[in-house]
N, C-alpha and C positions, 0 to 999 in steps of 0.2 A: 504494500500500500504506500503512496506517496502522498505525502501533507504540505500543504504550504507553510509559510510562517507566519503563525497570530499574531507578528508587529504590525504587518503591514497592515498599510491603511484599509485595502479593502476586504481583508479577513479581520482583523479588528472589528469594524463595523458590521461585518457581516454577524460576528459572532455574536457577540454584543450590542448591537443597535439593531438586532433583530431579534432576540431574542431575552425576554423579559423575565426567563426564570435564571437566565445566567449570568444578565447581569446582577440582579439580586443577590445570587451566589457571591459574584466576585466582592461586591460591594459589602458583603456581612462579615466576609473574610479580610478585608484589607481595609476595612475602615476602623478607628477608633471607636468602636461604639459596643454596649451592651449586649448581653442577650436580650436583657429586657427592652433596650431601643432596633432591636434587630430590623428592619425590614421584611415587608411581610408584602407587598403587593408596590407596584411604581406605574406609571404610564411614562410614557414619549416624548418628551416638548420639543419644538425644534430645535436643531442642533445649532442652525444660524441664528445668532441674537442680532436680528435687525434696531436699528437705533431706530430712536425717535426722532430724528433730523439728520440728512445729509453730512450737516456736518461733524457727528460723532462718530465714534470709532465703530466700523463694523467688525464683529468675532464670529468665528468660529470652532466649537467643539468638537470631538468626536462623537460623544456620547453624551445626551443632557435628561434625563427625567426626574419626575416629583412621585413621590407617595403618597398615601391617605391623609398625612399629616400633615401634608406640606413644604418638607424637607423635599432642599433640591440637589442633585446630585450632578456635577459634572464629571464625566472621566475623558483622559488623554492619554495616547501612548504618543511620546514623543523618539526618536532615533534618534537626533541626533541634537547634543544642548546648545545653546548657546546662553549667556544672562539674559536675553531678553524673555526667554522664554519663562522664567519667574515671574516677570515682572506683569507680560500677559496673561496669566494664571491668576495670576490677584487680580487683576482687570474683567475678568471675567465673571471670577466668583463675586467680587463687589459689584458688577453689573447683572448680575441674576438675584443677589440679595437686596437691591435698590429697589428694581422691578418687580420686587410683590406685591409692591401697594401701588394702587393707585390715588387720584388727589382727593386728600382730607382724609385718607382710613386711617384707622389706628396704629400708632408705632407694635403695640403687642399684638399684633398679627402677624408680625414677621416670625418667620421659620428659617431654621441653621441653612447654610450654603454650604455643601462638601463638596470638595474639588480632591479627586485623586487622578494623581499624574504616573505614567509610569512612565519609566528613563532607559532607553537601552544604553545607558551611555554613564559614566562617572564623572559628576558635576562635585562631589566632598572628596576631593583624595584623605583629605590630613581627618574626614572621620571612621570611624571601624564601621558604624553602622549603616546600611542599608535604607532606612526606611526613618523618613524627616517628616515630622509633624509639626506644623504650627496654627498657634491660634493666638486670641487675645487675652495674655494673661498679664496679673500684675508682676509689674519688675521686682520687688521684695515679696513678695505673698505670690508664689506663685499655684497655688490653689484656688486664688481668686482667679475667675475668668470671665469675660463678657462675651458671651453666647452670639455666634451669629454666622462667622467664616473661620473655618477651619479646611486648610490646607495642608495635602499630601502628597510627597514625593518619593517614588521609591526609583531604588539604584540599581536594576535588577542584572545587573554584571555580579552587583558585590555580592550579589543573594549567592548562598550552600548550603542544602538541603540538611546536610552532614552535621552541619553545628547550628543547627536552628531549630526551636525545642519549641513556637508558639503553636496558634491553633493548626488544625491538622488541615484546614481548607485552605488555609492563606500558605500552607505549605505546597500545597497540590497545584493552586491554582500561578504559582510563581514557576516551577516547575513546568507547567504547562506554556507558560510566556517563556520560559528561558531554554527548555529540552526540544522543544518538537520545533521542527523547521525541513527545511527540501532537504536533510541528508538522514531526515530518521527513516529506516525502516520495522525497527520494532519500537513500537510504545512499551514504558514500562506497565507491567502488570499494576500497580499501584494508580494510577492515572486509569487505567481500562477500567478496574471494577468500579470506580466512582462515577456513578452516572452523571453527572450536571460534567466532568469531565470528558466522559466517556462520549457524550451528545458536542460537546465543543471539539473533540478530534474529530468527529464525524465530518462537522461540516466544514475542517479544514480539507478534506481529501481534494488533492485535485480534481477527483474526475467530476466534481462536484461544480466545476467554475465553465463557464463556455471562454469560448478561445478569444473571444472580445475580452472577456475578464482577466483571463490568465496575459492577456497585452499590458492591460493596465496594472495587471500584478508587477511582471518584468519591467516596465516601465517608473512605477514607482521607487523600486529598488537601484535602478537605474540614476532616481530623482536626489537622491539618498549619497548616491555614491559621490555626484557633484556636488553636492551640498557640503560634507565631510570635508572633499578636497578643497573646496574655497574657505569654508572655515579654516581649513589645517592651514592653507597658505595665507590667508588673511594672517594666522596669529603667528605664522613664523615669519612674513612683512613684519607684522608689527612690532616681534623682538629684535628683529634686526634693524628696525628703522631708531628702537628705542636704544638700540646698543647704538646705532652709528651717534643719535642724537646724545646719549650719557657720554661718547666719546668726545664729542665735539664740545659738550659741557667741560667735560674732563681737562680739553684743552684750552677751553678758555679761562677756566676757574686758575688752570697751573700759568697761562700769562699772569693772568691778573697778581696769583700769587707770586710770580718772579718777581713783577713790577714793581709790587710792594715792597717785596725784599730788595729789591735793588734800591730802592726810594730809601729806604729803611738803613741799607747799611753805607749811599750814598748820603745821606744824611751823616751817620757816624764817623765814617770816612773826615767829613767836611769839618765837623767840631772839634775832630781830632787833632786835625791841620791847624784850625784854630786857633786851640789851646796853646799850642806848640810855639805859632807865629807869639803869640801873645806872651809866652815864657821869655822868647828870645829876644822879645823888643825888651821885655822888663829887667830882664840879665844886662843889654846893653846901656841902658839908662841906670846900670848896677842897684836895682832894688835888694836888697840882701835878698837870698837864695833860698832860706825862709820862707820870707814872706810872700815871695813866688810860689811854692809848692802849695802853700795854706790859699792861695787865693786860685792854681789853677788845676790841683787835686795831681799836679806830677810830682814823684819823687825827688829828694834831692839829688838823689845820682844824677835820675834822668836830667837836671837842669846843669847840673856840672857836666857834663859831656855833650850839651850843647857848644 
């Protein structure tokens, strides 16, 4: 049997923005939430959030739907990071938790915004963990929190299965983003017998895509591999531009330091002569040799060997 890979965009959505018991699945599993907050039921919203004017920012998600409760859920897989891509994440989730009300309802109508992101890519080298949660909590009391947007990001490069002890679905289901792609031919046994699993390998099978799809698959990944390489060369420009620029800093900061020093010990130089002229004139007008030393700080050798 041959599988596609669940990053790409259109087995992504296929999986998931097609099917309502799976994303529930994913979302019980990798969200920070209770049993007792579990999700039990979602609908659809559109995935494009059209603005209210031309002039604001248009988004789009992968995957956007609400629950019985009201809770709105975004999810993304992204491939490949850049920092902006945080920054539209928060953009988004504050733009789906703005848009619940409409004018004059009540502030306590609103319901949390969860935004889970998934990463094929390592955006924390310098952390151990995996999986980054943020919300709004107090900076000294950090138990205190104000309810509204919480965001997640997971690292699924750093994810192993091997040394990771949480729930058993949030295990299965990283496993399933990180194991299966175009070179699996056996699925693990672990992955088969769990059905909300077992139903998401299904309908990764190729023979499953029509050959328009399977374009846009190849093509995607295709989209992907340029993107990467203008990134990589973007930032290796940019350390090289930052190195030529710290060099040429480098160079001018050590003028400027010569300069100084040469100002610095031209000056010394000058007072030295100075003092010296001024010894010799005072020896010639024979001021006792004394009273030269005490007024130009030279010894009296040095004045007698003038």
């Amino acid at each position: 049997m041959k599988y596609l890979d669940p990053k790409a965009d259109l087995t992504f959505k296929r999986v998931f923005g097609e099917h309502p018991d799976l994303v529930i699945s994913l979302l019980n599993a990798l969200l920070p939430i209770t049993e007792e907050e579990a999700i039990t039921d979602i609908e659809y919203l559109p995935a494009d959030m059209v603005p209210d004017n031309p002039i604001r920012k248009y988004s789009i998600v992968d995957v956007r739907c609400r629950d019985k409760k009201g809770r709105q859920f975004l999810v993304e897989m992204q491939t490949v990071w850049s920092a902006e891509f945080q920054q539209r994440v928060l953009f988004n989730a504050s733009k789906a938790y703005v848009r619940q009300l409409g004018k004059g309802e009540r502030y306590e109508l609103l319901q949390p915004v969860y935004s889970l992101n998934l990463v094929n890519d390592i955006f924390e080298p310098d952390l151990k963990g995996f999986y980054h949660h943020y919300k709004l909590v107090h900076v000294e009391h950090t138990n205190r929190v104000i309810e509204g947007l919480q965001l997640i990001f997971v690292e699924l490069p750093k994810f192993t299965p091997h040394t990771y002890s949480e729930k058993k679905m949030q295990v299965l289901w990283l496993r399933y983003l990180t194991e299966i792609g175009e070179k699996t031919r056996i699925v693990p046994e672990e992955l088969q017998e769990n059905p909300d699993i077992s139903k998401a390998l299904t309908i990764l099978e190729e023979s499953a895509f029509s050959d328009e799809e399977l374009a846009r698959y190849e093509g995607f990944w295709d989209m992907v591999s340029v993107e990467k390489t203008l990134y990589n060369s973007g930032w290796r420009k940019g350390v090289a531009e930052g190195k030529a620029e710290g060099l040429a800093e480098g160079k001018a900061e050590g003028l400027a330091e010569g300069k100084a020093e040469g100002l610095a010990e031209g000056k010394a130089e000058g007072k030295a002569e100075a003092i010296l002229q001024t010894a010799a004139n005072l020896k010639r007008l024979n001021i006792p040799i004394e009273v030269i030393a005490q007024s130009t700080g030279l010894s009296v050798e040095e004045i007698k060997n003038m």
